[in-house]
N, C-alpha and C positions, 0 to 999 in steps of 0.2 A: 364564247365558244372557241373552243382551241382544237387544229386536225391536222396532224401530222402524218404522212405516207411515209412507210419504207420498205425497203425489202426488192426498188428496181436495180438495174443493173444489167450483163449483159447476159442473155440467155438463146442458146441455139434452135433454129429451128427445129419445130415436129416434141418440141419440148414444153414447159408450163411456166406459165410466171406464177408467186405468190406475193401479194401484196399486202400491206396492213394499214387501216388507219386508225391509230392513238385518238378517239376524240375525248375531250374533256369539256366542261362547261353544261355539259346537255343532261337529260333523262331518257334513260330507257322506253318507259310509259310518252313520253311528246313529240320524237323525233324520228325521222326519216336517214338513212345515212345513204349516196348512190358514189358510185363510181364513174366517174368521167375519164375521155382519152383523146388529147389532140396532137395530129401526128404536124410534123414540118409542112407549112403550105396549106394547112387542111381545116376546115370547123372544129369545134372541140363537140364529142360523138359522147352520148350516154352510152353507158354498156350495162349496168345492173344496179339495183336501187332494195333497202331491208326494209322494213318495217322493223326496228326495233325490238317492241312490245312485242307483237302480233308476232313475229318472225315470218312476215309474208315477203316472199321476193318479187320483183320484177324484172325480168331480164328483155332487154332491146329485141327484135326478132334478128337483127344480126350476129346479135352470140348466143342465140340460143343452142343450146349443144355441145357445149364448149365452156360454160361457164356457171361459177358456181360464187353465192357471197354465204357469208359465214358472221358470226359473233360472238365475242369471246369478252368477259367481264370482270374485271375483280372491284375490289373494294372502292378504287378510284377511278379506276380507267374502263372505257368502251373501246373493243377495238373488234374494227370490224375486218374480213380480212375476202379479198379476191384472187381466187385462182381464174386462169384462165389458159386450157389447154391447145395443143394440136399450134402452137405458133407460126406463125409466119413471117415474113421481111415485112410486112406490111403491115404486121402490131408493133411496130416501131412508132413508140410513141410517149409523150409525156403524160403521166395515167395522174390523175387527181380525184380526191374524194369531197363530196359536199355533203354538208345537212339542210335538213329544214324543218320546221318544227308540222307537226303532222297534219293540221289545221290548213298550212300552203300547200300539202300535195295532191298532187290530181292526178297518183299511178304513172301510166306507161307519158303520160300527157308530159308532165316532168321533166322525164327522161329523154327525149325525144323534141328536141324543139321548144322549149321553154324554159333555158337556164336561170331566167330571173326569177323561179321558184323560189334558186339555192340561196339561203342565206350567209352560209359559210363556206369557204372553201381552202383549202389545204395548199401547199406552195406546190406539191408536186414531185413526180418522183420518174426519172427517166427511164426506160425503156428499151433496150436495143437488140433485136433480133438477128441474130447473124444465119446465115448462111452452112 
C-alpha cells in the first residue's frame, strides 16, 4: 500500500484547503481511507474517514460543518481528496492520510483515539494558515 498527499501549502484565513491522497496497492471494495492532522506541539487529531466501496463518510464532530471527503478513480489510481473550509491559524497543521482494510474499522472509534487501526500512512503534507 502506497499513499501519497498533495496539494498543501500556504492558504489564508476564512479560505479552504483541498487535499489529495494517490493510494495505490489497495481495493475499493476492502478499504477504509481517513484523514489525519497534527499541528506543532499537539496529538495527531482524526478529521474524516470514506468508506470506499459504500462511499459512507465519517466526519470527527470537530469538523463537522466544515468538511467534506470525496473519491475519485481511474484505471490505476484511488484518490481520495479533502476539503476543508472556513480556515483558521489554527488548521495549521501537517494533514496526513491513512488506510485500513475494512475488517480493522470500527467508524468514528477509528478516528478518534485509536490510530493503531491505520495500517498505512502517507508521509504528509504541510499546512499553513495565515492570517
Amino acid at each position: 500500500v502506497q499513499l501519497v498527499e498533495s496539494g498543501g501549502g500556504l492558504v489564508e484565513a476564512g479560505g479552504s484547503l483541498r487535499l489529495s491522497c494517490a493510494a495505490s496497492g489497495i481495493t475499493i471494495r476492502d478499504y477504509i481511507i481517513g484523514w489525519f492532522r497534527q499541528a506543532a506541539g499537539k496529538e495527531r487529531e482524526g478529521i474524516t474517514a470514506l468508506n470506499l466501496y459504500a462511499r459512507t463518510v465519517y466526519d470527527a464532530d470537530s469538523f463537522k460543518g466544515r468538511v467534506s471527503i470525496s473519491r475519485d478513480n481511474t484505471k490505476n489510481t484511488i484518490a481520495v481528496n479533502l476539503q476543508l473550509n472556513d480556515l483558521k491559524p489554527e488548521d495549521t497543521a501537517v494533514y496526513y492520510c491513512a488506510a485500513v482494510p475494512h475488517r480493522l474499522f470500527y467508524g468514528l472509534e477509528s478516528l478518534t483515539g485509536r490510530e493503531q487501526h491505520w495500517t498505512s500512512w502517507g508521509q504528509g503534507t504541510q499546512v499553513t494558515v495565515s492570517l
